[in-house]
C-alpha positions in Angstrom: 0.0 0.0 0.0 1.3 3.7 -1.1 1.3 5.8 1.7 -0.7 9.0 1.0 -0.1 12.7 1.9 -2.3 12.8 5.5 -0.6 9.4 6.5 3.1 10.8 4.9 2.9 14.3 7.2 2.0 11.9 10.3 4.8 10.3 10.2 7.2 12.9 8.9 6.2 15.3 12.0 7.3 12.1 14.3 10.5 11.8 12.3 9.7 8.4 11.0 10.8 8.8 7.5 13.0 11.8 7.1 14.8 13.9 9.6 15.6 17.3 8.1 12.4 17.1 6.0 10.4 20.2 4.5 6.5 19.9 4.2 6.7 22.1 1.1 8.2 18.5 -0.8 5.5 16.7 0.3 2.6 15.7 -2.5 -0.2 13.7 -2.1 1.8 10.2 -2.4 5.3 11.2 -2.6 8.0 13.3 -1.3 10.4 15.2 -3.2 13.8 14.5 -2.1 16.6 17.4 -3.0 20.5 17.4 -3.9 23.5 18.4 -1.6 26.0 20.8 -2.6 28.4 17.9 -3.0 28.2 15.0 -6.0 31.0 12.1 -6.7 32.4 12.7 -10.0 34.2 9.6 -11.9 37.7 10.0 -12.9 38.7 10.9 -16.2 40.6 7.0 -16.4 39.9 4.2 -18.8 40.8 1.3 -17.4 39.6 -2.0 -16.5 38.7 -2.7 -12.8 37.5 -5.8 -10.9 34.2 -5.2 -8.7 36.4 -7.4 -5.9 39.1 -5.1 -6.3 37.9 -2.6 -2.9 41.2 -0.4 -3.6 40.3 0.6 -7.0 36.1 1.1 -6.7 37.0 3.2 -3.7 39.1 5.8 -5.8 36.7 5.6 -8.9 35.4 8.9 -7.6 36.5 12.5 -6.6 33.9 14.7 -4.6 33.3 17.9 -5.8 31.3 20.8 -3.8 29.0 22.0 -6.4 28.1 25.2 -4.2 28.6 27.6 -7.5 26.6 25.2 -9.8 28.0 21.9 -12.0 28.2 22.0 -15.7 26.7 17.9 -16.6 28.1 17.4 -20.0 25.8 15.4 -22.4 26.7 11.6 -22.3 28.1 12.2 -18.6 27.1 10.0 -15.5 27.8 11.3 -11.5 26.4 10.6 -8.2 24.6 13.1 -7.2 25.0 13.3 -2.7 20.8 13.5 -1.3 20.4 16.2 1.8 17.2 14.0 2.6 18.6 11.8 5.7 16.1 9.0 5.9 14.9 7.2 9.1 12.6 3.9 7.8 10.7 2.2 10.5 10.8 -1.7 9.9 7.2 -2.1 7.9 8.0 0.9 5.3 9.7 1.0 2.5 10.8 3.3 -0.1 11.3 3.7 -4.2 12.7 6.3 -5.1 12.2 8.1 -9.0 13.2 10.5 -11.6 10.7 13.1 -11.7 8.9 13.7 -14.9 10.5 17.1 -15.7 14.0 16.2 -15.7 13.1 13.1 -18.1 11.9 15.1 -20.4 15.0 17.1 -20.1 16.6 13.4 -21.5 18.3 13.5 -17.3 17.5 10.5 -16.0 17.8 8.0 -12.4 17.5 4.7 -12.0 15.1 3.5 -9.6 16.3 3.0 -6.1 15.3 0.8 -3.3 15.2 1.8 0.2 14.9 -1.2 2.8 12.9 -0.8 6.2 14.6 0.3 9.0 17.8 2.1 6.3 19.2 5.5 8.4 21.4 8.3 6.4 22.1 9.8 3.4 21.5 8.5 -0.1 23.3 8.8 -3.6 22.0 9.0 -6.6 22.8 8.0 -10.2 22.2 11.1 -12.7 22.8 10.7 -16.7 22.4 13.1 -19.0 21.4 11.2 -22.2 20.2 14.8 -24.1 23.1 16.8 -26.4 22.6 19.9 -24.0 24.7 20.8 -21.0 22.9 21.8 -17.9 23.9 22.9 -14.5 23.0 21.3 -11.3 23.0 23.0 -8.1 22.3 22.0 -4.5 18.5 22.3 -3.3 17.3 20.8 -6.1 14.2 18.4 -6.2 15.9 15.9 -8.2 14.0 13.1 -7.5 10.4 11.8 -5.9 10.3 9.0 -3.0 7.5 6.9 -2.8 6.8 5.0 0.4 4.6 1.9 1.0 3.5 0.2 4.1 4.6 -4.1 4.4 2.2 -6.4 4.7 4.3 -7.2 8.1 6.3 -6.0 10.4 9.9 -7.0 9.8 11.8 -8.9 12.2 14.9 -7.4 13.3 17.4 -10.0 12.5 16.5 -9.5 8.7 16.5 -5.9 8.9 19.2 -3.7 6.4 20.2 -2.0 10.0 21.2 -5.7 11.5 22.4 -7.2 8.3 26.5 -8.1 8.8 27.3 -5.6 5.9 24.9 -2.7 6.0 27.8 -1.1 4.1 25.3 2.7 3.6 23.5 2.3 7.0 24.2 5.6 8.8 26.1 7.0 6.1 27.1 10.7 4.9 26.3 9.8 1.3 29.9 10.6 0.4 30.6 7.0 -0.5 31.0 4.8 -3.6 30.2 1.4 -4.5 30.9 -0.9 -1.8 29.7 -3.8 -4.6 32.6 -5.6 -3.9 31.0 -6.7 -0.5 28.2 -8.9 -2.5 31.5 -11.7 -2.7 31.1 -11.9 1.4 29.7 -15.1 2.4 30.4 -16.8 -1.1 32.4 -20.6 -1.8 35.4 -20.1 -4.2 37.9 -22.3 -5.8 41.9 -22.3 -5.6 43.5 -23.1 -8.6 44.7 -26.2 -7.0 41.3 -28.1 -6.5 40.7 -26.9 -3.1 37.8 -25.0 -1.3 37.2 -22.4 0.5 34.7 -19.1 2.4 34.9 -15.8 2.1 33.9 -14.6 5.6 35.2 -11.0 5.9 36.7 -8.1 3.5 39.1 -5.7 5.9 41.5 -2.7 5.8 45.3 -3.2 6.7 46.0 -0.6 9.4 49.1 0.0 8.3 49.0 0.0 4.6 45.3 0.9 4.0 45.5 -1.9 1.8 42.1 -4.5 1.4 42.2 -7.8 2.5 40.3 -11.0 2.2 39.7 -13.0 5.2 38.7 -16.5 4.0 38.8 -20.3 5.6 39.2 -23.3 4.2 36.6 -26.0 3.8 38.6 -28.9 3.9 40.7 -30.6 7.1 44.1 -29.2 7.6 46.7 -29.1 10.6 48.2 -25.1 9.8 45.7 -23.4 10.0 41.9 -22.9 9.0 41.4 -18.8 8.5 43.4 -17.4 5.8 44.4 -13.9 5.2 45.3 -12.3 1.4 45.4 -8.9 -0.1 42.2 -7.9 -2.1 44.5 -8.0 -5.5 45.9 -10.9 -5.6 42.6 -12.9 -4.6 41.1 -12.6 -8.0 44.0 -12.0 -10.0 44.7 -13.7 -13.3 46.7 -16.7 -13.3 48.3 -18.8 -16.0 45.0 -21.9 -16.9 48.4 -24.0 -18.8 50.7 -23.7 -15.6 51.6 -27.2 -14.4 50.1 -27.0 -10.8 46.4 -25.4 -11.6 45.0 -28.9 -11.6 41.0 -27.0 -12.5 42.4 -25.0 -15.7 40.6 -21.9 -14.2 41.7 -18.2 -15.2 42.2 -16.9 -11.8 43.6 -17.4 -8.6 39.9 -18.2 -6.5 37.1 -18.0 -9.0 33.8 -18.3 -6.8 31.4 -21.6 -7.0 28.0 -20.5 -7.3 26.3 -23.7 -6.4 28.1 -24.4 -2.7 27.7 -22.8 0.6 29.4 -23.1 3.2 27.7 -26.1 4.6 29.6 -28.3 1.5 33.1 -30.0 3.1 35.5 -31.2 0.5 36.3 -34.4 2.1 39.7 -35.4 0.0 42.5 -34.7 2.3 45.2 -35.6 -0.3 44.4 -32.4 -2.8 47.7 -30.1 -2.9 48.2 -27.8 -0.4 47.5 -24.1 -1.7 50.4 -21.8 -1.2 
């Protein structure tokens, strides 16, 4: 069920939806939600970049304060930073869309979803698909957010809040992708036959580097939770060398059809190194 107007300024005067709202955004079944005076910008490099490589997806984007106006080229794509900072109770969630008048400007957002119980600031996707240039400022309706009411309450344990990676949960809006989190809790393969879990993706302290924490699910005396830098996990790896006994391209490659429940039972497979 669509939450209409009377229901939408109920909750917004109890802070249930949006903290730092404005009623004059409000419409009968939507809310208009409005830019910040910052967007993420991609970087002018062509290159090739793994969605497991955390290093690289992080420094896809520069953030640039748009206070005096931005120029969006045609053809361009940034991320445009929402002021909205959005408070969900667990039965309502939220769709947010392009408005009408910037698609017929040819500016146009993809949908996004906005689980119950999600705090903080959005980003949004903005491409200019038209051969005109226009200029973006903060305090712009950009965008309408449609709420709707769940047939249930939702319990807490499957909420985004209590999820393990709630990656935008109580966020400032002035980050990337974090896409490279989907591989969490996936089975992949070593080159050399064996198994293993992605439990964790971390930070080195010291070198700001990413790293893959990751056990093995097979017996073995050394040790059972493995550490390796973010690069190196997925890299690229010879399929003719003499000791990648599965003829795969890359160091792990991940095994859509296990979970962590499966246990290679062979306990003569080579030991990966």
């Amino acid at each position: 069920m669509i939450l209409s107007y009377k229901t939408l300024r109920k909750l917004l005067t109890k802070n249930k939806l949006i903290k730092n709202f404005s009623y004059q955004n409000l419409h009968s079944s939507s809310y208009d939600v409005t830019t910040d005076k910052f967007i993420l910008k991609f970087k002018d490099e062509e290159k090739s970049i793994s969605l497991i490589d955390a290093q690289e997806l992080d420094n896809l984007f520069e953030v640039i304060n748009i206070s005096e106006g931005y120029k969006l080229k045609p053809g361009e794509c940034i991320i445009v930073v929402l002021e909205d900072e959005f408070n969900l109770p667990n039965n309502i969630c939220g769709q947010i869309r392009g408005r009408t008048s910037f698609n017929r400007l040819g500016i146009t957002l993809p949908t996004q979803h906005l689980n119950p119980g999600f705090m903080g600031k959005l980003n949004l996707t903005i491409i200019n698909n038209s051969p005109i240039t226009y200029t973006i400022m903060p305090k712009m309706q950009i965008a309408q957010v449609v709420f709707e009411k769940l047939d249930r309450k939702v319990k807490k344990e499957y909420m985004y809040s209590h999820q393990k990676h709630a990656v935008y949960q109580q966020k400032d809006g002035m980050q990337g992708s974090k896409v490279y989190y989907d591989f969490v809790g996936k089975v992949v393969r070593h080159f050399k036959g064996n198994y293993y879990y992605i439990d964790n993706i971390c930070m080195d302290s010291e070198t700001k580097e990413y790293t893959i924490i990751y056990r093995n699910l097979y017996e073995r005396e050394d040790s059972n939770i493995w550490a390796r830098p973010a690069k190196m996990f997925f890299e690229e790896i010879d399929p003719d060398r003499k000791d990648n006994v599965t003829k795969q391209k890359h160091r792990f490659e991940i095994v859509d059809d296990l979970t962590i429940d499966y246990t290679k039972k062979e306990k003569d497979v080579t030991e990966e190194k």
